[in-house]
C-alpha positions, -999 to +999 in steps of 0.1 A: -179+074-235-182+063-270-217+072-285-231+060-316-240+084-344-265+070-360-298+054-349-295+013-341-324-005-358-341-031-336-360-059-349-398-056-338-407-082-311-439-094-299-447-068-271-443-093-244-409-106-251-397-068-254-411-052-221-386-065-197-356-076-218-326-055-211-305-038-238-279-007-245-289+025-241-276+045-268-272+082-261-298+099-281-326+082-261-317+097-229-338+130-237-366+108-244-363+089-214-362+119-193-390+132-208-406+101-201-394+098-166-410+134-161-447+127-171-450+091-159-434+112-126-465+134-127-488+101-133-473+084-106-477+115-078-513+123-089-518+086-081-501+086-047-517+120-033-557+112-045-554+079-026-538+095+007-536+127+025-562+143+038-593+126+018-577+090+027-580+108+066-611+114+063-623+082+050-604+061+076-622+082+104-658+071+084-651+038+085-637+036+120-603+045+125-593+052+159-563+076+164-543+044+182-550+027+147-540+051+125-504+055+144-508+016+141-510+019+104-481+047+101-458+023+122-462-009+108-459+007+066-423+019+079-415-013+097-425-035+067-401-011+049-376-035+063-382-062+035-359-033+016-328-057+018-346-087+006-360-068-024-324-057-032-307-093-027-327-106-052-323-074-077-284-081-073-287-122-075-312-116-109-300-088-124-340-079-132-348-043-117-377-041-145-395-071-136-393-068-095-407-035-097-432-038-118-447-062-099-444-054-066-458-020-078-488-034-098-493-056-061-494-029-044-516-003-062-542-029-069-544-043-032-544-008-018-579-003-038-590-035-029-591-026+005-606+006+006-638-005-017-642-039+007-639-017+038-662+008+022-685-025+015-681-038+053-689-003+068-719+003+049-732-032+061-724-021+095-692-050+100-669-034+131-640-051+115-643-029+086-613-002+097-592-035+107-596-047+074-588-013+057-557-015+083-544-047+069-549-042+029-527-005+036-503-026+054-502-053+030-500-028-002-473-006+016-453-039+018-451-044-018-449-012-028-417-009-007-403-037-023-404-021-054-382+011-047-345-003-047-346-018-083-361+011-098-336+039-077-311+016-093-324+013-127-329+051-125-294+059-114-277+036-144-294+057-171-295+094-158-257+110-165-241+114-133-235+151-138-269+161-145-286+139-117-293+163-098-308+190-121-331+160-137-347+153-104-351+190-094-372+189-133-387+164-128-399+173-089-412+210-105-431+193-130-447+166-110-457+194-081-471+219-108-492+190-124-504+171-087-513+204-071-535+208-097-551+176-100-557+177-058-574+213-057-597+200-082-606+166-059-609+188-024-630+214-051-655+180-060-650+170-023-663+201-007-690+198-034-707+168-023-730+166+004-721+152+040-741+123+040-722+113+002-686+123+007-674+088+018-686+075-017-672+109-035-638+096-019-635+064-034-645+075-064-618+096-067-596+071-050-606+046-083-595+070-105-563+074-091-553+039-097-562+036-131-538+068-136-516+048-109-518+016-130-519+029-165-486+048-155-468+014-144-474+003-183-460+032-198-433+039-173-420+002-182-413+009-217-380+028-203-355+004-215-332-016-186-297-017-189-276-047-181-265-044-141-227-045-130-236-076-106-218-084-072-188-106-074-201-130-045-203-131-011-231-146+011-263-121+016-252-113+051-220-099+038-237-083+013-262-065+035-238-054+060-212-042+035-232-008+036-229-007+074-191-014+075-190+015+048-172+048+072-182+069+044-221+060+044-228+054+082-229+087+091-257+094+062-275+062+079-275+075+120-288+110+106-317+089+083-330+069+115-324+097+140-346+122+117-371+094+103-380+086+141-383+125+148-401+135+119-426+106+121-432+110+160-451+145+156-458+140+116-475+109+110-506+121+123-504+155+120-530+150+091-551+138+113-552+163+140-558+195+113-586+171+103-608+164+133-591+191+155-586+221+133-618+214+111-600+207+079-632+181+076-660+212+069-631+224+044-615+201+025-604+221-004-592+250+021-570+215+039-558+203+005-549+238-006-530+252+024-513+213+028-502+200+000-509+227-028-488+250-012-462+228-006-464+212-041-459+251-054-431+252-034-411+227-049-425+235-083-407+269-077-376+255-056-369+223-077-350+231-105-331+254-084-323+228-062-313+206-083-289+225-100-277+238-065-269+203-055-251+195-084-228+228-079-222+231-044-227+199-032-249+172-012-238+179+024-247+221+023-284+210+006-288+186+034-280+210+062-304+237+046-334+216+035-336+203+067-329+230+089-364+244+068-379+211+069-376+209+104-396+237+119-426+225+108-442+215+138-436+252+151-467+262+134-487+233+140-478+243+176-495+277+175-522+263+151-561+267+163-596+265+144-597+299+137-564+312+122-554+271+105-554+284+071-526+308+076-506+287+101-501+254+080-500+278+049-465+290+065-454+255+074-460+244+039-442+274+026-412+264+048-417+223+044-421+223+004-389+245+003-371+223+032-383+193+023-379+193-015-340+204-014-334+178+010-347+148-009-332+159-042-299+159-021-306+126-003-315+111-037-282+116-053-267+108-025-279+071-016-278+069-053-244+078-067-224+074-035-229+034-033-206+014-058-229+006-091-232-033-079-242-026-046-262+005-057-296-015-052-281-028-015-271+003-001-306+019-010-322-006+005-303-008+038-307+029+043-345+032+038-353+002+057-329+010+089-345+046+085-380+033+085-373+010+109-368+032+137-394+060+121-418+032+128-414+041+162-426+074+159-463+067+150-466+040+170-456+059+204-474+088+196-505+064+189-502+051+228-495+090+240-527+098+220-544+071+238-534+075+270-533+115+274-569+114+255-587+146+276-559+158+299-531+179+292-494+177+303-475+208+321-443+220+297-427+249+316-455+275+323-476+259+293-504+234+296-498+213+259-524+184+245-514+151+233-508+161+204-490+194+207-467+174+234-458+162+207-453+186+180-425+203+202-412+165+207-404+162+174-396+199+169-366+197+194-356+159+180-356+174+145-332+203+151-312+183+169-306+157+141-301+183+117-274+202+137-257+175+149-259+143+128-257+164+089-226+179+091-209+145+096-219+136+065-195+141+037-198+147+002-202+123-025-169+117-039-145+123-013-142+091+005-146+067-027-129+071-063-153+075-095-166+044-108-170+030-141-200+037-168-227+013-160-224-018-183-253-016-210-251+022-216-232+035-248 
């Protein structure tokens, strides 16, 4: 790769003519960039967790949402997951990863607000249709926002040297943990601080300031330059979306995606919902936030580095098979989990999840990133998050109507009498490890089935 030794000199443009033209990338930005990629990182998941987890629980259940609604919600935000391939057809037939995400990002984070503070409106006036209405605008937001992921995955993958992909996303996870965990002990400490009768409202103020963190982070995440994308040579969109699928060395990566998704989601989805109104994470919030997702957020400050760099060395497939074996006995402790001893309980799982779960998606990143030719990059991403989501939609939803249906009685397991909602914690438990030991280790590495492609047009 020829790099240039001295700085380029651009000509200054009128900000709006600059923000989503594409250019070369000369070598000396990428530290930049990654620094850049890092904070905007920490912006962006200090957004995501104020306006969900446990506080965007508890707020649904004030305004109305049943547990059949909130499985509702979970399934339909994976299935509309499936607009994926359309988002990536027209990033391959444009060329304009920039643009499509910025919008479809911008939709997104400014509906999702929109509905909480007009449900928050409608259930103060007493409307019933106020948790119907929060329902939708998630729904609708989550649509958009899915749209927005294939472009910038691609965009992501044509700057960040092949070698060092790896390492850069187990930074960049550390970072982003260390800095969210943070920010969400101090929201459960304000939380907790509030009285009863004025959390609801404490909630969506923190929710508003989320998105303008959320929003101001779109603006200066878009000043990453955009290379020029190696385009597809032709072929109708059908072909296009099924080359993926006729690929023998990505389908394997696909059946273990939608096998786990579906297991994961089926006892996960609404886990946060049962250690809020059944293990009285609602009286505690900062205790829920800190034994949920701080401890799993110190986790993969700790691990991510680590696993990033272990990725890169010994490969995808052995990260995939250990991050998920972790990641996957999560619903153990949620099994033995009661009122009095929750703290410790879901502290352990999120000792074993953060670990799990963050090696795992630093391998799955590179992997659905790097493996895919770089014109089909934005295709392949796509095809695998939506089939994935697709069938974890499932999950939610049928634990939603086993929720609903079991509501008060118990179901016999061997010599033990289980709830709805522990029926389904070993569910998923038993679906998990058998995805992981079965489906992983037919999953090869990246690189052996496909020859090394060429440097992304647009970097120098």
């Amino acid at each position: 790769m020829d790099v240039p030794e001295s700085e380029p000199v651009f000509r200054h443009r009128p900000f709006r003519r600059t923000y989503f033209r594409q250019r070369i990338i000369y070598a000396w930005e990428l530290p930049s960039i990654m620094r850049k990629h890092i904070y905007t990182g920490v912006m962006g998941s200090v957004y995501a967790t104020l306006v969900s987890g446990i506080l965007f629980v508890y707020f649904g259940t004030a305004v109305g949402l049943t547990e059949f609604q909130w499985g509702l919600m979970a399934g339909i935000s994976s299935w509309v997951i499936a607009a994926q391939p359309l988002s990536a057809l027209i990033t391959e037939r444009t060329g304009n990863r920039k643009r499509i995400w910025f919008v479809s990002a911008l939709t997104d984070r400014s509906l999702r607000f929109i509905g909480i503070a007009v449900s928050l409106v409608l259930w103060t006036r007493g409307v019933p249709s106020s948790a119907v209405f929060l329902l939708i605008a998630i729904c609708t937001a989550n649509f958009f926002g899915t749209i927005g992921l294939p472009p910038w995955l691609s965009w992501l993958a044509d700057i960040i040297p092949e070698d060092d992909h790896a390492s850069f996303w187990g930074r960049r996870s550390a970072w982003v943990a260390l800095f969210t965990v943070a920010v969400l002990l101090a929201a459960g400490l304000i939380a907790d601080g509030v009285p009863e009768e004025q959390r609801v409202y404490a909630a969506v103020v923190i929710f508003a300031v989320g998105t303008v963190i959320g929003i101001v982070d779109l603006f200066i995440h878009g000043t990453i330059p955009e290379p020029r994308m190696i385009r597809p040579g032709g072929g109708s969109a059908l072909c296009q979306f099924l080359k993926p699928l006729r690929d023998p060395g990505f389908r394997p990566w696909i059946v273990f995606n939608c096998a786990w998704t579906f297991s994961m989601t089926l006892g996960g989805a609404l886990s946060t919902l049962y250690m809020v109104e059944h293990l009285g994470m609602k009286n505690n919030i900062l205790g829920g936030i800190a034994v949920t997702s701080g401890i799993q957020l110190l986790m993969a400050t700790f691990i991510g580095s680590r696993a990033g760099r272990f990725v890169d060395r010994v490969g995808v497939s052995r990260t995939l098979y250990a991050g998920h074996i972790l990641w996957a006995l999560l619903p153990v402790f949620w099994l033995i989990s009661t009122p009095q001893i929750a703290l410790v309980t879901i502290a352990l799982a999120s000792v074993f999840g953060g670990l799990g779960s963050t090696s795992a998606t630093i391998a799955a990143n590179k992997l659905i990133t790097r493996f895919p030719p770089p014109e089909s990059r934005a295709m392949y991403i796509a095809v695998s998050t939506s089939l994935g989501n697709l069938a974890g939609g499932l999950g939610p939803i049928i634990a939603g109507f086993v929720l609903r249906s079991m509501a008060g009685t118990t179901v016999a397991v061997g010599p033990f009498e289980l709830s709805a909602f522990r029926f389904l914690f070993l569910a998923s438990l038993v679906l998990r490890l058998m995805s992981a030991l079965v489906l992983i280790p037919r999953i090869g590495d990246i690189g052996r089935s496909r020859a090394a492609a060429p440097s992304p047009p647009g970097r120098a």
